[in-house]
MDTraj code that builds the backbone (N, CA, C; nanometers):
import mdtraj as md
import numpy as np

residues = "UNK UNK UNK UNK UNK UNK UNK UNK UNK UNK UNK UNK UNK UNK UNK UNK UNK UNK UNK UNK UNK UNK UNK UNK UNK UNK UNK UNK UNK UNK UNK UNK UNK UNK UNK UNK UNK UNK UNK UNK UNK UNK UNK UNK UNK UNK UNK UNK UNK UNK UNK UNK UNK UNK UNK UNK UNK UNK UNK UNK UNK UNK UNK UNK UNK UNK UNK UNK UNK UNK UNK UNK UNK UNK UNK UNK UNK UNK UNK UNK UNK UNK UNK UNK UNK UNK UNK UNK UNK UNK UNK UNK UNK UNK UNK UNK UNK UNK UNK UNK UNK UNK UNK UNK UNK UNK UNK UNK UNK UNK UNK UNK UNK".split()
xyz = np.array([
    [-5.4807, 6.7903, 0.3637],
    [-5.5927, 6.8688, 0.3179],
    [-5.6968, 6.7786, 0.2533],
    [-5.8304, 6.8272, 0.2568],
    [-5.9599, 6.7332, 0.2034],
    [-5.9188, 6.7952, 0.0687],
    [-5.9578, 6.6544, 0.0025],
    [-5.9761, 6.6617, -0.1960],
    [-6.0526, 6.7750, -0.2233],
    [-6.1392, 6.8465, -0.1734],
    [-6.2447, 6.9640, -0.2173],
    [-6.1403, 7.0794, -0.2369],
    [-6.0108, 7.0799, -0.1438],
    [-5.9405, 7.2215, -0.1290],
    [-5.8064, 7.1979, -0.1765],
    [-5.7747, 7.0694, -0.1871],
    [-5.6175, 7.0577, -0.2520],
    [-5.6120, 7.0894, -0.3729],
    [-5.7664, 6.9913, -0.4624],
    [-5.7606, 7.0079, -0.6038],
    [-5.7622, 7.1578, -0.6519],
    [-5.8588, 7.2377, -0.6070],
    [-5.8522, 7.3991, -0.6143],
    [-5.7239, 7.4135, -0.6317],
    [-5.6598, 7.4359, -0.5088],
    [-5.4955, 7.4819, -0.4338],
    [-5.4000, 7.4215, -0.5429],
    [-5.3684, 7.3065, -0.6018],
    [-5.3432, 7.2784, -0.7010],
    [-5.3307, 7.3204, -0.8206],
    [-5.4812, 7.3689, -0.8567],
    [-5.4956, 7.4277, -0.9841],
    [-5.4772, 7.5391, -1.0131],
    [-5.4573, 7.6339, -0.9023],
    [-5.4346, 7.7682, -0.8759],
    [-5.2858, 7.7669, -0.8786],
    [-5.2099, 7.6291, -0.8621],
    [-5.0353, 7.6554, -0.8368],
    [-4.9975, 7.6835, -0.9279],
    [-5.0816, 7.5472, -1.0586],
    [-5.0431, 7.5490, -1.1876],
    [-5.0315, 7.6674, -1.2375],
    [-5.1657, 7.7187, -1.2553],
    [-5.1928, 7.8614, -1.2904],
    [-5.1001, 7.9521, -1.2779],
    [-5.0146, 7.9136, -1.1691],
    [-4.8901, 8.0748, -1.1322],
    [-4.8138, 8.0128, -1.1934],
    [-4.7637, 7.8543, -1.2176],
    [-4.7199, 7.8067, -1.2803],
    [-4.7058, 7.8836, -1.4175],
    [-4.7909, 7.8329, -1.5218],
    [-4.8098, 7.8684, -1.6179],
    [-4.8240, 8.0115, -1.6689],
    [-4.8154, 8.0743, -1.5811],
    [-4.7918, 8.2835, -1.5689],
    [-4.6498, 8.3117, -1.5412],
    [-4.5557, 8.2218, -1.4540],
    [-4.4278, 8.2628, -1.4997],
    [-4.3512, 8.1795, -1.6060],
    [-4.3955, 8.1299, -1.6899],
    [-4.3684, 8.0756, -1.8069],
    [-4.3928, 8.1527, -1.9130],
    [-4.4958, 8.1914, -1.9033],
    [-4.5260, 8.3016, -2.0293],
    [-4.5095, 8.4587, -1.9938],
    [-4.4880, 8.4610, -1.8416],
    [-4.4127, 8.6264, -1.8459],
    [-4.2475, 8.5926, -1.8954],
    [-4.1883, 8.4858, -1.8419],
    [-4.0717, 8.4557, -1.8361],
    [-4.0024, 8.4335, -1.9621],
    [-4.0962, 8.3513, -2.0434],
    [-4.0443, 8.2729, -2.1895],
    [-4.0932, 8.3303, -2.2800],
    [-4.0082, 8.3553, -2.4467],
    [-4.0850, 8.3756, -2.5193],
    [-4.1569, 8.2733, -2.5451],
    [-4.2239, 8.2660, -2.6466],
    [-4.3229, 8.1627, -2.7583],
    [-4.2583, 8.0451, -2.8059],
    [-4.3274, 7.9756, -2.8300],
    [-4.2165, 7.8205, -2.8417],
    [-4.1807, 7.8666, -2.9976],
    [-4.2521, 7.9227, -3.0582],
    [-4.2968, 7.9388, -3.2330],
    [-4.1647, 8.0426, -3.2135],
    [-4.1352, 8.1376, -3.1374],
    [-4.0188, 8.2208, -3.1407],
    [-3.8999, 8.1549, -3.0630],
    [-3.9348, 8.1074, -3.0175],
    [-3.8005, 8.0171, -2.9615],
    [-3.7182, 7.9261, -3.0877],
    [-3.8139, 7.8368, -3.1064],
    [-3.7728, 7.7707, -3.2654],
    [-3.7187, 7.8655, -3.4106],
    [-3.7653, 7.9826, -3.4003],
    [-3.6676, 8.0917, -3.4734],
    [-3.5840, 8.1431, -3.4374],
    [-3.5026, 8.1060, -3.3438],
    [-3.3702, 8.2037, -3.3365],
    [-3.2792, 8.0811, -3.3398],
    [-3.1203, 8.1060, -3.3313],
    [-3.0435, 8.0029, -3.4248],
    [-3.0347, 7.8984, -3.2636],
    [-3.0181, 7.7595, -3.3080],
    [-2.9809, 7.6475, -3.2008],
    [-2.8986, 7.7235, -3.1004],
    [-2.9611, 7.6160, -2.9777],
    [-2.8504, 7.6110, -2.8236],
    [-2.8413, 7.7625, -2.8231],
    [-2.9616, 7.8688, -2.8219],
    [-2.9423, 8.0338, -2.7535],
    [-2.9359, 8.0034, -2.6283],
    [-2.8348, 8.0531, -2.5578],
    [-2.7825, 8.0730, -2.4364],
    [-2.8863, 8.1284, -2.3431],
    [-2.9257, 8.2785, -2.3843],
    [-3.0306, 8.3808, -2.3385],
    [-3.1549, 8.2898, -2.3516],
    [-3.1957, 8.1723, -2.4492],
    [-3.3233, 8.1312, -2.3923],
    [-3.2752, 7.9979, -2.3223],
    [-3.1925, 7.9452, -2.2908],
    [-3.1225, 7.8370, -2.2089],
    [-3.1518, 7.9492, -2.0508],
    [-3.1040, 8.0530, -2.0840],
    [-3.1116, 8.1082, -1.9422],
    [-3.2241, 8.1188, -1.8809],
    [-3.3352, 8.1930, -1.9621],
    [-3.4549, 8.2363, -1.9263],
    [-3.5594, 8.1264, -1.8534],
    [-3.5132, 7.9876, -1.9507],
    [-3.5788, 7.8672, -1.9201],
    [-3.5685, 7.8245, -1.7733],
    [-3.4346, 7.8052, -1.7629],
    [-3.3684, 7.8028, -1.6059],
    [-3.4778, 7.8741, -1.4949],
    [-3.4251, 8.0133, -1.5381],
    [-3.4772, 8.0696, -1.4495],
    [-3.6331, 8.0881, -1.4073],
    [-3.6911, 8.0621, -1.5236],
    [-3.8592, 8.0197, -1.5347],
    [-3.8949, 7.9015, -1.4414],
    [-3.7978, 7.7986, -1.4671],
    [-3.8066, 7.6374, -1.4123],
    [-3.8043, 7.6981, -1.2308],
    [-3.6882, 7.7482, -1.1796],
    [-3.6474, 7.7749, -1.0335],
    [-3.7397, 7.8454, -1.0069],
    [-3.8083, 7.9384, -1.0652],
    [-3.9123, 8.0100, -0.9631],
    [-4.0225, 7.9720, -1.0137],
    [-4.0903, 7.9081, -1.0737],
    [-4.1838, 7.8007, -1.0775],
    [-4.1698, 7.6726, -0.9519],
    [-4.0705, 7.5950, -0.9478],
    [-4.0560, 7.5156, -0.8744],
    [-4.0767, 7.5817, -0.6931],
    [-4.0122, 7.7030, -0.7084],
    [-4.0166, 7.7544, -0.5890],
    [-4.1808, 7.7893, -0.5047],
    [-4.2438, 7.8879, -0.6366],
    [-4.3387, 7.8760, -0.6135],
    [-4.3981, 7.7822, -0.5524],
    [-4.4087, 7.6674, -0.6308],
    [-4.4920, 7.5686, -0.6000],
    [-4.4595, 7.4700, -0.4636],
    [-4.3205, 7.5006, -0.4034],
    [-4.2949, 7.4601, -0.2980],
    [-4.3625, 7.5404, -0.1903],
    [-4.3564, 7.6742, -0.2279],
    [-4.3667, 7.7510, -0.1242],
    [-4.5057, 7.6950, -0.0636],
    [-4.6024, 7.7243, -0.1630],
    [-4.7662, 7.6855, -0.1585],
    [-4.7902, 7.5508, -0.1030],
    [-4.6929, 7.4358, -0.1353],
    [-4.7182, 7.3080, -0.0738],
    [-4.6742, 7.3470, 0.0926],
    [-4.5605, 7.3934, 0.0459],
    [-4.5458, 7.3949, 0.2779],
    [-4.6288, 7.5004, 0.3013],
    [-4.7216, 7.6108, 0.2887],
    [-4.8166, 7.6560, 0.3237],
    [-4.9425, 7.6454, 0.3798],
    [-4.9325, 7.4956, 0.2516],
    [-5.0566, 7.4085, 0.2671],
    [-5.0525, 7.2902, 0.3491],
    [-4.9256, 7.2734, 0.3763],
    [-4.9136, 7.1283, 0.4599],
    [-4.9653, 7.0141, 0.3728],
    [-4.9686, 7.0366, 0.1660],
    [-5.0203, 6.9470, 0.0885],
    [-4.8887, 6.9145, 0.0248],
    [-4.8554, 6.8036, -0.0644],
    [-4.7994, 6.7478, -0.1412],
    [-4.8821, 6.8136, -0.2988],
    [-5.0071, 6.8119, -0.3410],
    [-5.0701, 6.7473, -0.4118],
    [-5.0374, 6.8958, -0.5200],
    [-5.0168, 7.0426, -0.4798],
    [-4.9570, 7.1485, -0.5693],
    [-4.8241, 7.1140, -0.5677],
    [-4.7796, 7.0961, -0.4963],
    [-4.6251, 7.0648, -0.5731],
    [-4.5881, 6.9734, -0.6719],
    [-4.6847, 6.8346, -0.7314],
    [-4.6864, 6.7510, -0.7554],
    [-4.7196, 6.7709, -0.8815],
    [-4.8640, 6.8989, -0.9128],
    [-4.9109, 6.9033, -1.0320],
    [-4.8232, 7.0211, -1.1250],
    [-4.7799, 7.1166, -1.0073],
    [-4.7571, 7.2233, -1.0557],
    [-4.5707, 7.2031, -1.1014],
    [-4.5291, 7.0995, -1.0327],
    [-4.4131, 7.0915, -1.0851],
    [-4.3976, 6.9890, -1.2223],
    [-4.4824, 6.9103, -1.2480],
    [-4.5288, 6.8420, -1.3267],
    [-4.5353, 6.8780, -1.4761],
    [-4.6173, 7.0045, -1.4463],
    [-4.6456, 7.1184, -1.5685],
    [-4.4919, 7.2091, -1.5777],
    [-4.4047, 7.2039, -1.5336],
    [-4.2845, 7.2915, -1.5061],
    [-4.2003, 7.1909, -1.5872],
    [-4.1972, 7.0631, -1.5556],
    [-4.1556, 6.9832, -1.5917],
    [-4.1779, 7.0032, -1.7323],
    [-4.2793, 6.9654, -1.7760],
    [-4.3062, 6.9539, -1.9045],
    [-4.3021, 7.1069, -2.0164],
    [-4.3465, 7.2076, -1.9611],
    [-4.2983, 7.3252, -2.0153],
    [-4.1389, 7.3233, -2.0374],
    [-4.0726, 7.3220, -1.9540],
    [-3.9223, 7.3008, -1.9723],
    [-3.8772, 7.2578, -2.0796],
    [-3.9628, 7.1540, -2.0454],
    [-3.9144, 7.0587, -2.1637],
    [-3.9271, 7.0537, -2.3189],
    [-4.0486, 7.1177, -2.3259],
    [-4.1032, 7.1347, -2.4713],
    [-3.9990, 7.2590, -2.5293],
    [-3.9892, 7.3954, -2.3860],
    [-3.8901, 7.4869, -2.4695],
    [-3.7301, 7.4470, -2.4498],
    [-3.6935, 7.3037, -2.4185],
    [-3.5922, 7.3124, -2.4000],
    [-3.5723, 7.2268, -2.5796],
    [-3.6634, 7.1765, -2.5677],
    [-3.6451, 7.1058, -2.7809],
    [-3.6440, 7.2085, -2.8484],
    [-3.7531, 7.2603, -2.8384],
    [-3.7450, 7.3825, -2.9355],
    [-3.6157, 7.4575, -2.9415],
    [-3.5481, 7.4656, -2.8178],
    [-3.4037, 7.5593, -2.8456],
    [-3.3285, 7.4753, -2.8920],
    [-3.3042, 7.3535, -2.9273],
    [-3.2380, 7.2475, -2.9892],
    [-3.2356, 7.2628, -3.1140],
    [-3.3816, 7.2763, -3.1412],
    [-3.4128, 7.2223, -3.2912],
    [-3.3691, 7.3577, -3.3851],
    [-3.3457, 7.3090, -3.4746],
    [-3.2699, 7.4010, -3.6416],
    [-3.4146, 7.4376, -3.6829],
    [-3.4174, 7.5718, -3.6705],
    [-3.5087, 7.6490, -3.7794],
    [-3.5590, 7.5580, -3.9246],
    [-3.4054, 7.5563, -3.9772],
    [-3.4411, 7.5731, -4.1266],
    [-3.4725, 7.3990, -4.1603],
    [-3.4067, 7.2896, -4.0618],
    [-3.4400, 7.2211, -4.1322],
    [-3.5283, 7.0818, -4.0033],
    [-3.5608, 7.1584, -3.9129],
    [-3.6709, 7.1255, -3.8157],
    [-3.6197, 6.9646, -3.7357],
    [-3.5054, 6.9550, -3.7383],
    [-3.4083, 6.8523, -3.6573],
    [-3.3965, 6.9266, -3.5428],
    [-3.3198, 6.8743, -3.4232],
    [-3.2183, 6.8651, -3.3254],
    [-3.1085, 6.8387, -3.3721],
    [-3.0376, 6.9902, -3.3243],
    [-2.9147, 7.0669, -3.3824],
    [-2.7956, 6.9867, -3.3316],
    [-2.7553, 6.9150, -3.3496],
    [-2.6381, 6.8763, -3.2828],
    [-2.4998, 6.9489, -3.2654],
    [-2.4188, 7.0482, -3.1852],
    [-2.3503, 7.0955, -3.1858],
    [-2.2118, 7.0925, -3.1917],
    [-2.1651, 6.9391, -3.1999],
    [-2.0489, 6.8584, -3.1926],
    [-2.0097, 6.8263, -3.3698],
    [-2.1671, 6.7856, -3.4290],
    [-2.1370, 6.8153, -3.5714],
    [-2.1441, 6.9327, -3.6652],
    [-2.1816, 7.0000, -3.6031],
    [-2.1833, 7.1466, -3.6389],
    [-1.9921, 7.1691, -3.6327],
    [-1.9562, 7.1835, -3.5431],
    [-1.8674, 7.2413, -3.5318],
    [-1.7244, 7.1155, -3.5655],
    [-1.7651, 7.0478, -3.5885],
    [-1.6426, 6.9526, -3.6320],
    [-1.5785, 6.8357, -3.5629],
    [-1.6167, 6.8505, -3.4322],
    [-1.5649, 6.7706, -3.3284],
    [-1.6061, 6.6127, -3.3302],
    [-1.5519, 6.5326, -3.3069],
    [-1.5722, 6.4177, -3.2936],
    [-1.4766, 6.3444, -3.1772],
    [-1.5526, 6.2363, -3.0768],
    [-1.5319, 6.2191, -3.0008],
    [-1.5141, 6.0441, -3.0147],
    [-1.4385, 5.9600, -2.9260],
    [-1.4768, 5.8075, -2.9499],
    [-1.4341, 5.7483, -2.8047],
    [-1.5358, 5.6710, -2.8265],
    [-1.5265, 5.5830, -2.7331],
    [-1.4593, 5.4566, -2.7104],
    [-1.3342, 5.4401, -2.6099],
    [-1.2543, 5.2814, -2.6052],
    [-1.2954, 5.2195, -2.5347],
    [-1.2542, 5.1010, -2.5752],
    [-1.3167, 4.9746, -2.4628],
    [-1.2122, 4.9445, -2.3578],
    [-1.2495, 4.9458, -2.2077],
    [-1.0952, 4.9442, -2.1221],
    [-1.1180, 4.8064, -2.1189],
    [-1.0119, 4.7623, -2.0603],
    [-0.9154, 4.6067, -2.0475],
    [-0.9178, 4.5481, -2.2109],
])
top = md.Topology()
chain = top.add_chain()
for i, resn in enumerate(residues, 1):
    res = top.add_residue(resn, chain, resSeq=i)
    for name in ("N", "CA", "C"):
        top.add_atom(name, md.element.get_by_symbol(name[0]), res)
traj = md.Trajectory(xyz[None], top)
């Protein structure tokens, strides 16, 4: 595709992009209030990520372009990512929750030979 119609096509992926993220997800500001590692927003994320990605495949083989799949997964990427910290991080004391010390476990590592 010519640069005049990819960049459009692109920006329009994002766009659906960024509409099933915010139909899909709550608020990062509400995500960060409910207690570490929620399952239900571990899920939602998932499922935001796969039909985002899908989307944006679909539209690239439509288009016979690379250049929406590229941006729009990009932004998927990075949404993910921001609500995947936020479900990490402890409310009260604004870390990444570690769940191994939470709960007591400790693990070690040997050296073989």
């Amino acid at each position: 595709m010519k640069a005049e119609v990819s960049i459009p096509v692109a920006l329009a992926t994002a766009a659906l992009t960024w509409g099933i993220y915010q139909a899909a997800m709550p608020t990062l500001a509400d995500v960060r209030g409910v207690e570490p590692n929620n399952a239900d927003v571990a899920k939602a994320e998932r499922t935001a990520l796969m039909l985002a990605v899908g989307v944006a495949g679909g539209v690239s083989l439509l288009a016979k372009d690379s250049v929406p799949f590229i941006v729009s997964g990009l932004l998927a990427v990075g949404l993910s990512w921001s609500h995947r910290v936020a479900n990490m991080t402890d409310s009260t004391t604004q870390r990444i929750f570690n769940r191994d010390q939470y709960l007591g476990e400790r693990y070690t590592v040997e050296a073989v030979g």
